[in-house]
C-alpha positions in Angstrom: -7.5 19.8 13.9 -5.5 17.1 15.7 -2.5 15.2 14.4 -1.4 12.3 15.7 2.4 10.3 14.2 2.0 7.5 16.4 3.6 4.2 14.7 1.1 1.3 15.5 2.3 2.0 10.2 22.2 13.7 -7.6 22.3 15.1 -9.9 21.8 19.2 -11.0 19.3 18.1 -14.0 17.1 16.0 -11.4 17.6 18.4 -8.6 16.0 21.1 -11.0 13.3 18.5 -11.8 12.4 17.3 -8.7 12.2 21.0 -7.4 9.8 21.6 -10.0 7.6 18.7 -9.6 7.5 20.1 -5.6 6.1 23.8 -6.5 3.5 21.9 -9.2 2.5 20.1 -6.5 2.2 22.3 -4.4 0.4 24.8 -6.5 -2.1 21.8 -7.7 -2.7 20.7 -4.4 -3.1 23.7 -2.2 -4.3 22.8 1.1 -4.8 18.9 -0.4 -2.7 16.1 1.0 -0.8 15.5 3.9 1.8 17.7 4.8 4.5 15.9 7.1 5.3 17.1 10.6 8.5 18.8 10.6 9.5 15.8 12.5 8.7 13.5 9.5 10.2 15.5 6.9 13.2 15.3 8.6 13.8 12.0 8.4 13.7 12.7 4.6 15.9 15.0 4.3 20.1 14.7 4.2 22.7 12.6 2.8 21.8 9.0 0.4 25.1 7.4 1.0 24.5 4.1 2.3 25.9 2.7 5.4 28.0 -0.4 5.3 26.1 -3.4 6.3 27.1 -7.5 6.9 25.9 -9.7 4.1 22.7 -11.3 4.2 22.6 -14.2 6.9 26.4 -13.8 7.6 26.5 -15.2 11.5 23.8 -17.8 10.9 22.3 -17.6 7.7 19.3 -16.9 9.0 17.8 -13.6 7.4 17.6 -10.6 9.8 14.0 -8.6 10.2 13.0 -5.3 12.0 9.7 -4.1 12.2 8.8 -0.8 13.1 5.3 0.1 14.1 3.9 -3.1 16.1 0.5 -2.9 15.8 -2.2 -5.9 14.3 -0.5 -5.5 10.6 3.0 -6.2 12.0 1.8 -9.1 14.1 0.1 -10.2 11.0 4.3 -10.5 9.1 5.6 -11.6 11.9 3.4 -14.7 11.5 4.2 -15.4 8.5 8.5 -14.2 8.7 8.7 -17.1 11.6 6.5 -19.4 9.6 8.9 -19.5 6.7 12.5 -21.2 8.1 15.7 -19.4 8.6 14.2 -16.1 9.4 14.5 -14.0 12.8 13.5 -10.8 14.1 16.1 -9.0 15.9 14.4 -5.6 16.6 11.2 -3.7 16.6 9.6 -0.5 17.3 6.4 1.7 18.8 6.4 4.8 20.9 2.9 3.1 22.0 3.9 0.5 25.1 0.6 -1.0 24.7 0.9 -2.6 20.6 5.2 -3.3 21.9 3.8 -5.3 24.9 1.4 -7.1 22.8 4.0 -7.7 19.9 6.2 -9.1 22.5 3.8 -11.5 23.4 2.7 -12.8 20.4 6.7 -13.4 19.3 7.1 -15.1 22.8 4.4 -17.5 20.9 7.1 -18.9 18.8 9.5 -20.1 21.3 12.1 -17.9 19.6 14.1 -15.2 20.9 13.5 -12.0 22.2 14.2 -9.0 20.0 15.3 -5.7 21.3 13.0 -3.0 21.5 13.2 0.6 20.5 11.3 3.1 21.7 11.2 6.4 24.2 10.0 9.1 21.3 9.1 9.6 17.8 13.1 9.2 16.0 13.6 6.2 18.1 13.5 3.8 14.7 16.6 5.7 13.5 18.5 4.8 16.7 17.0 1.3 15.7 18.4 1.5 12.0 21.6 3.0 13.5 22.3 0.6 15.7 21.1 -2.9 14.2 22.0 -4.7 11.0 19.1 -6.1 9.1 18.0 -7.9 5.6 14.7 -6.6 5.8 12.9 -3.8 7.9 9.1 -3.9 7.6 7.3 -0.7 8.3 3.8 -1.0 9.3 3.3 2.6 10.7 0.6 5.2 10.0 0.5 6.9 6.4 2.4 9.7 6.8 5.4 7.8 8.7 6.0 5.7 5.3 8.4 7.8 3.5 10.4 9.2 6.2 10.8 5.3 7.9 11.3 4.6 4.4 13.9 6.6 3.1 15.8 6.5 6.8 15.6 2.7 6.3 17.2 2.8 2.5 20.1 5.3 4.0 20.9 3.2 6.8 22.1 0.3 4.3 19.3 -1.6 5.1 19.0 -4.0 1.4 15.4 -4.5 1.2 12.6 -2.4 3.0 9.1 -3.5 2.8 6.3 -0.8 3.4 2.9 -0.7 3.8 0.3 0.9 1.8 -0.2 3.2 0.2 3.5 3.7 0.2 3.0 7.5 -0.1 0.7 10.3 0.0 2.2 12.9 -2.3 3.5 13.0 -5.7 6.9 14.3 -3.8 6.9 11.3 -1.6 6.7 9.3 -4.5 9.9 11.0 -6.0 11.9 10.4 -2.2 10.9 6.6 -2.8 12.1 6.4 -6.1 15.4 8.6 -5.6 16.5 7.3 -2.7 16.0 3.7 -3.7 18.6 4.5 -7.1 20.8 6.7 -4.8 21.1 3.5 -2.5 20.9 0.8 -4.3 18.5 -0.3 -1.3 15.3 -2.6 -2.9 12.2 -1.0 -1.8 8.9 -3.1 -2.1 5.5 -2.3 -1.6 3.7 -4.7 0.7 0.6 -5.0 -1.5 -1.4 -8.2 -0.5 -3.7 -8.5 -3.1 -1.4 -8.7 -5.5 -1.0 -12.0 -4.3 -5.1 -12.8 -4.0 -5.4 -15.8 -5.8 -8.1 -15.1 -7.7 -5.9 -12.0 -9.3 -2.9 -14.3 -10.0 -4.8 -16.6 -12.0 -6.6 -13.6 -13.9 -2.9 -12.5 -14.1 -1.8 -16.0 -15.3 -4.7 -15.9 -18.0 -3.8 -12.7 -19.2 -0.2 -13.7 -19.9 -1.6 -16.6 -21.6 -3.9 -14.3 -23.6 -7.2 -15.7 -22.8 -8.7 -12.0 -23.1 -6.1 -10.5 -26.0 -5.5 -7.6 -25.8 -6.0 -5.7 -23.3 -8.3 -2.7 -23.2 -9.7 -1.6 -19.8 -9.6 -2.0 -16.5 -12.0 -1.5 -13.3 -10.2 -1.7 -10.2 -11.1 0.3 -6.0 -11.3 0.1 -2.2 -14.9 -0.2 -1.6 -15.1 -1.4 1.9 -16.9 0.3 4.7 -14.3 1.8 7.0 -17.3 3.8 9.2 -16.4 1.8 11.8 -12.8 1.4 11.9 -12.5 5.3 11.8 -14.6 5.7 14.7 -13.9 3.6 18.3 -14.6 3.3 21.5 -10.8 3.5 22.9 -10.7 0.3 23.5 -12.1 -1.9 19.9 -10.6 -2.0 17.4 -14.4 -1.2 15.8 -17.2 0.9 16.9 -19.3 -1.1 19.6 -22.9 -0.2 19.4 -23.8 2.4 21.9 -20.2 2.8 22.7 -18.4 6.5 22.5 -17.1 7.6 19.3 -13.1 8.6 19.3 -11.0 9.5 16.9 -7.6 11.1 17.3 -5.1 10.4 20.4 -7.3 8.8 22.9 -8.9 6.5 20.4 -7.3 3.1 19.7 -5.7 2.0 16.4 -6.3 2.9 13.0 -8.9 5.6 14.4 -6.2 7.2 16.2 -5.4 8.7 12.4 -6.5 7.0 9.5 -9.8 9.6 10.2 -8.0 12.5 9.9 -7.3 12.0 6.2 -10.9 12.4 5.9 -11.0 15.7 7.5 -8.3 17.0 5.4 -8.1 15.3 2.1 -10.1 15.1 -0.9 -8.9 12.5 -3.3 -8.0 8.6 -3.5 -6.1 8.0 -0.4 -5.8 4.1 -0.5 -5.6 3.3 -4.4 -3.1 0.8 -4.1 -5.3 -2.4 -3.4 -6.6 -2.0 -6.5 -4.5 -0.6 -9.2 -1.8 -3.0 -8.1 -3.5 -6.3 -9.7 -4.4 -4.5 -12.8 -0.8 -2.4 -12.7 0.7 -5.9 -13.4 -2.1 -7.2 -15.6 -1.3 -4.0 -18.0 2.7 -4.1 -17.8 2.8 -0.8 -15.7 6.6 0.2 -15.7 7.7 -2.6 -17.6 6.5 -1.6 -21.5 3.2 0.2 -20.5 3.0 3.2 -18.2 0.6 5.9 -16.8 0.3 9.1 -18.8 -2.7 11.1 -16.8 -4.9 11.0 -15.0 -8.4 12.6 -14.4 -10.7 12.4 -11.0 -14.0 13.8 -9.7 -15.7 13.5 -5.8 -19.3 13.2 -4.8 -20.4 15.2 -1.7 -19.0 14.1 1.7 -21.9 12.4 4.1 -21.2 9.4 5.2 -19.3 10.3 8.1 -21.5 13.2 9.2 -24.4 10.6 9.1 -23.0 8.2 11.2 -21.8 10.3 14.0 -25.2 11.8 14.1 -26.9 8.2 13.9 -24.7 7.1 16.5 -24.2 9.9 18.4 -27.3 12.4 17.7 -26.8 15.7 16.6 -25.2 17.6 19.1 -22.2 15.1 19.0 -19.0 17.1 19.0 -17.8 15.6 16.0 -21.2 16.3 14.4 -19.3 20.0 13.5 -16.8 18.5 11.6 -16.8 19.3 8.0 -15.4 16.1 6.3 -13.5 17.1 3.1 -13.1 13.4 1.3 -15.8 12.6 -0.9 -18.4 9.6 -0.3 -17.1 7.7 -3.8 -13.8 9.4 -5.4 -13.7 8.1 -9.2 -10.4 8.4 -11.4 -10.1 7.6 -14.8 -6.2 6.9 -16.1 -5.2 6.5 -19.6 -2.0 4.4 -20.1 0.5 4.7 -22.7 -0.3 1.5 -24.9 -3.8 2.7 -25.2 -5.9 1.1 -22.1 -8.2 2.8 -19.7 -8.5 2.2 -15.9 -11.2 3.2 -13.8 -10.5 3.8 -10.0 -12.6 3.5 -6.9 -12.5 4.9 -3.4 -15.4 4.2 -1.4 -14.8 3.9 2.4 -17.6 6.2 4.0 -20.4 4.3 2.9 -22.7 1.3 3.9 -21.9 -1.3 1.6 -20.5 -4.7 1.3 -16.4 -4.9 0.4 -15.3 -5.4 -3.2 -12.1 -4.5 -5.2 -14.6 -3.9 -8.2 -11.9 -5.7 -10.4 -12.5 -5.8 -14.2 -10.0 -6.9 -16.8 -11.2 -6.4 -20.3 -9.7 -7.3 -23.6 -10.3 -8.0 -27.4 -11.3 -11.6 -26.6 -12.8 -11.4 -23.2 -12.8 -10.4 -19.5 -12.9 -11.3 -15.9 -14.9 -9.3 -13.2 -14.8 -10.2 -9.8 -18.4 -9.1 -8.7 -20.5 -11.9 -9.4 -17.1 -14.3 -9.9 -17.5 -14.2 -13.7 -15.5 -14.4 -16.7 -16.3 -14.4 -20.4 -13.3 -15.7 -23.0 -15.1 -15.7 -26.6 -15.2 -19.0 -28.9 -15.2 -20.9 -25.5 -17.9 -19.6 -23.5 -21.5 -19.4 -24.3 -21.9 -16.4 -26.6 -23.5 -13.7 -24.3 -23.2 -15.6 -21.4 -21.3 -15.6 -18.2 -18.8 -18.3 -16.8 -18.3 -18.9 -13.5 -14.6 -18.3 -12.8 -13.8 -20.9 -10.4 -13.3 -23.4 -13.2 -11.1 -21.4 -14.9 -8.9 -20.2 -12.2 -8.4 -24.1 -11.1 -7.2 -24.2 -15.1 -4.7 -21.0 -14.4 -3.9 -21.1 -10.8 -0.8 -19.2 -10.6 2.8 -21.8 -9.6 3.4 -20.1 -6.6 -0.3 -20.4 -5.1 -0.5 -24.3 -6.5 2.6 -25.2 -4.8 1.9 -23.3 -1.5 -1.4 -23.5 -0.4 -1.1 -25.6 2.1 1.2 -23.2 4.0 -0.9 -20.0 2.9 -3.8 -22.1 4.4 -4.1 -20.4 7.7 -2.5 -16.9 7.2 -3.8 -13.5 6.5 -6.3 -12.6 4.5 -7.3 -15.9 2.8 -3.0 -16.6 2.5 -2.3 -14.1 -0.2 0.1 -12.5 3.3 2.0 -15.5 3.2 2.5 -16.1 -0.9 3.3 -12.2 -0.7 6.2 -12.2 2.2 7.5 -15.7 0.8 7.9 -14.3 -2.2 10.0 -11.1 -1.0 12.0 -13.5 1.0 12.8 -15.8 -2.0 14.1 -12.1 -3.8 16.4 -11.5 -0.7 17.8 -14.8 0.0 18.6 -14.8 -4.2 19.5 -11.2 -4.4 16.4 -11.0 -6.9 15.2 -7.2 -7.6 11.9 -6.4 -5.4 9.1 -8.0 -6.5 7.2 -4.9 -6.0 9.4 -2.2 -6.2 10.3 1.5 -6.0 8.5 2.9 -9.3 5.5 0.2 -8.4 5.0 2.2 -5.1 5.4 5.3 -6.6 3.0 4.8 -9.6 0.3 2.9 -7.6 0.4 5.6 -4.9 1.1 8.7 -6.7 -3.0 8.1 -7.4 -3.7 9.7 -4.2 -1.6 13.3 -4.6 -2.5 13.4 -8.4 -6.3 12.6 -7.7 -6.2 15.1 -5.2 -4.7 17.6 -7.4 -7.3 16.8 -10.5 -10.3 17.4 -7.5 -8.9 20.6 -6.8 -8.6 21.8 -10.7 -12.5 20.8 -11.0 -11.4 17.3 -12.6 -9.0 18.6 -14.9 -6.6 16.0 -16.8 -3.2 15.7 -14.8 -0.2 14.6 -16.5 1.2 11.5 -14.5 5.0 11.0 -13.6 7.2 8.9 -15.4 8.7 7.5 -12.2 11.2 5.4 -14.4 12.5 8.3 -16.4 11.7 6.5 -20.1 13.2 2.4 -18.3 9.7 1.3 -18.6 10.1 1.1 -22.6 13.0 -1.3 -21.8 11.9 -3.1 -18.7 10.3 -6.6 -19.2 7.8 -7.8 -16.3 8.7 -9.6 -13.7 6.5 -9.8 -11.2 5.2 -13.4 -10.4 7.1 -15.1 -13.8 
């Protein structure tokens, strides 16, 4: 079993509490999850005093980015930090020279300054944090970098960290995310796109508006066939047809260690996609919370079947024994009442779909097929298409920047989603997406994992908030 950590992604009452949510988790879990390299979990560990840092945009007024892990995600920000004015990047970080020299490259693209770059081993991003004063690191590093870049990022005074999903991979990650952001009083936000997907704001918009009522259930996933993303040739970012299959070290991006979560995992290991958009829709964290969670797997084929497709059956990798389930369903029940159903499907041939449903009293919206239903103004027992009414409830921020979201990532959601975390620096604004959103969303993953293992038993879920989300009124996208 390989392992590869490449970047190219207080108090005695709590201390007692967090120690016992550790052994629960780790008695749940077993051999389930991720365990951090010793090298990771070191960059957890220690004191939550903040440095001292200058005030946002002090020399210039221009805000102050780091990135650390340069691969096509970061390049992906970086578009869209130099598209939006007053904005520069004054560091970033790989211990790959290949994705630094390519970052480097595409900056020079903007006729804008050259940052520094850290690198030379696996701790050089706390050097970076050490050493340079930011508004805003973005961490765009492999999964199990996220908390540990995180957390160094939070104690190095840094005011707002963005990080990629899923934020974490245990339900102890999820604590260091949420402690260490208090401790701090650094703002941590989730980078999750399709929170920003316009077709989700304007559901979101309608639901505010209470088009559906109340609100009862919700369908949400990752279906999207990742066959050939885990596999490559070295070189592709894909599989190329009759190419070699590589995974680990000597393939090339995600491949290099996104598969290994399938060798050693059995749960929902990307949930936030998903649950984010339907998170908001139900008030998650701000009136409404989690309270459990249940999740079962189906057998693991998929990736056998394609290396012996593509490779025959004496391919090396054709005696792996894959551990993640084909389909991974969980079912979460929610503290005002609702139901959400979850969805990881990544090993199978299919086409992509978030499998979003949002159901209420009065009516719903479900994004395969593009339909929605609102009673006394559709056709009873018939569909509406929804592009008529998401022109009606296009959501403010997408109205007023499309034509700057036009040519970004990902259909523009990237650029309403990084606008709209530079609006919260610049204004001093909480996170848009914050600490007990990342922990909640991706506390899925350790809890489903922890359910799998229990033969689908019902898992209480963490109240990340500790009793603020009776209190705490929404505020994403008002």
């Amino acid at each position: 079993m390989f392992q590869n950590n490449h970047y190219t992604k207080n108090r005695n009452m709590e201390n007692t509490r967090r120690s016992f949510i550790k052994k629960m988790t780790v008695a749940g879990i077993g051999t389930a999850g991720v365990a951090l390299s010793n090298s990771a979990a070191a960059a957890v560990a220690g004191n939550t005093e903040p440095q001292k840092k200058k005030a946002a945009g002090k020399d210039d007024g221009k805000l102050r980015f780091g990135f650390i892990g340069t691969g096509s995600r970061c390049q992906e920000h970086i578009n869209n930090v130099l598209a939006i004015p007053d904005n520069k990047i004054v560091a970033i970080c790989d211990i790959q020279k290949g994705p630094l020299e390519s970052t480097l490259k595409h900056i020079a693209k903007f006729n804008v300054p050259e940052p520094k770059v850290y690198t030379g081993g696996e701790r050089a991003f706390e050097q970076m944090l050490n050493n340079e004063e930011f508004d805003c690191v973005i961490i765009a590093s492999p999964w199990e970098w996220h908390v540990p870049m995180s957390v160094a990022a939070m104690k190095a005074g840094v005011p707002y960290v963005g990080v990629e999903v899923s934020a974490a991979n245990t339900v102890e990650e999820c604590w260091d995310l949420v402690n260490v952001s208090e401790a701090t009083g650094s703002h941590l936000n989730i980078m999750e796109n399709v929170c920003y997907r316009r077709d989700c704001m304007a559901a979101l918009n309608m639901v505010r508006q209470g088009l559906f009522g109340e609100l009862l259930h919700g369908t949400c996933g990752y279906q999207h066939d990742l066959r050939d993303v885990k596999f490559n040739d070295g070189v592709h970012y894909t599989y190329q047809p009759g190419g070699d299959l590589r995974m680990g070290p000597t393939a090339y991006a995600e491949a290099q260690w996104r598969t290994q979560h399938s060798i050693t995992r059995n749960g929902d290991v990307y949930p936030t996609h998903g649950i984010g958009p339907v998170a908001n829709c139900m008030d998650i964290n701000r009136g409404n919370r989690f309270l459990s969670l249940t999740a079962m797997a189906t057998q693991a084929r998929g990736l056998h079947k394609f290396i012996v497709d593509k490779g025959g059956p004496n391919h090396p990798y054709a005696k792996i024994n894959f551990n993640l389930g084909d389909i991974v369903t969980s079912m979460i029940k929610c503290a005002n009442g609702q139901t959400i159903i979850v969805t990881h499907d990544t090993n199978s041939p299919r086409p992509y779909s978030l499998g979003f449903r949002v159901q209420g009293t009065e009516g719903l919206w479900m994004n395969d097929g593009q339909h929605v239903y609102v009673e006394g103004q559709s056709k009873p027992h018939r569909w509406d298409e929804s592009d008529e009414w998401f022109k009606k409830y296009d959501h403010k921020l997408w109205s007023t920047l499309e034509a700057k979201a036009k040519e970004a990532g990902h259909g523009g959601m990237d650029f309403i989603m990084m606008y709209d975390l530079i609006d919260a620096i610049r204004n001093k604004k909480p996170a848009p997406m914050d600490c007990y959103d990342a922990a909640a969303w991706s506390a899925i993953s350790g809890l489903s994992e922890m359910s799998i293992a229990r033969g689908g038993a019902v898992v209480d879920f963490p109240d990340f908030t500790r009793g603020q989300w009776i209190h705490r009124k929404p505020g994403f996208a008002i």
